[in-house]
N, C-alpha and C positions, 0 to 999 in steps of 0.2 A: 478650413480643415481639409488636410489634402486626402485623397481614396488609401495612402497611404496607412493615414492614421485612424481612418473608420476601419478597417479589416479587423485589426485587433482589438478591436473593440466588441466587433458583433461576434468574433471568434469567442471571447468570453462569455457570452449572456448564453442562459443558459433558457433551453427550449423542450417543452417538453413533447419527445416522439414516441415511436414505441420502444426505441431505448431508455427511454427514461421507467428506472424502477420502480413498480406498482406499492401502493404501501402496506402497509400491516396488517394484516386482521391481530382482534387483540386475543381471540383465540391461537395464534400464530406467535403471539407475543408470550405469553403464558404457556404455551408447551418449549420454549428454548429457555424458560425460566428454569419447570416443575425438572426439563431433563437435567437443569447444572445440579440444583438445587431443591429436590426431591421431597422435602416435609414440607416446602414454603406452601403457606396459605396467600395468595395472591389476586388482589382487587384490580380492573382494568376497567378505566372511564374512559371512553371517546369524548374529548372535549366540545369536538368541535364540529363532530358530526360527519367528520371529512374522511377519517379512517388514518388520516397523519398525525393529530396531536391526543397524546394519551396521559394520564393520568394512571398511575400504579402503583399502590400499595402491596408489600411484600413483605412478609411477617415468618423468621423461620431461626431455630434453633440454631443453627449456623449462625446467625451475625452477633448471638451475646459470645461479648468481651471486645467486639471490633468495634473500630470509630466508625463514624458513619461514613466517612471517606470512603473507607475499606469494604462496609455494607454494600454502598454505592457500585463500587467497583467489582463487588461479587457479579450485582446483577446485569451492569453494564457488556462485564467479561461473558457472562453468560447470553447475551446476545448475539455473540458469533461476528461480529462488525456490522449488523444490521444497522444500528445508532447512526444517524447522521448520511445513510443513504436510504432504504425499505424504509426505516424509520424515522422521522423528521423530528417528534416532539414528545422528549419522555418525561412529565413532572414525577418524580420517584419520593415512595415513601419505603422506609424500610424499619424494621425492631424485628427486635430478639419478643417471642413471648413472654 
């Protein structure tokens, strides 16, 4: 392998500095919910202990009549783009009461 083809390689991997974004608190996680989506009653498990993989129950007047697609994407939206950087791991539960 020539030095060539190692640069782009280790240009991808990803390392974490203090650029790299800190994760969630699930109290953090729970007030960009309560602000989209204001009556939800909303459960938060740390899975893993790590402060990255979460567990969320979300229960609110708002999703009767939507699919759950749609539920999903309420609360997703209501993350503000956290999902998939701040936040690495959402199991999501969501219903209408």
């Amino acid at each position: 392998m020539t030095a060539r083809a190692v640069v782009p390689f280790l240009a991808a991997r990803r390392t974490f500095t203090e650029t790299t974004p800190m994760a969630m608190q699930a109290s953090e996680i729970e007030a960009y919910i309560r602000k989209a989506i204001p009556d939800a009653v909303v459960r938060i498990e740390d899975l893993a202990g790590d402060g990255d993989h979460y567990a969320c129950t979300v229960i609110s007047e708002a999703f009767r009549g939507l699919s759950r697609v749609k539920q999903h994407k309420l609360v997703y939206n209501s993350l503000e783009g956290h999902m998939g950087g701040t936040l690495h791991a959402l199991a999501l539960q969501t219903a209408a009461p």
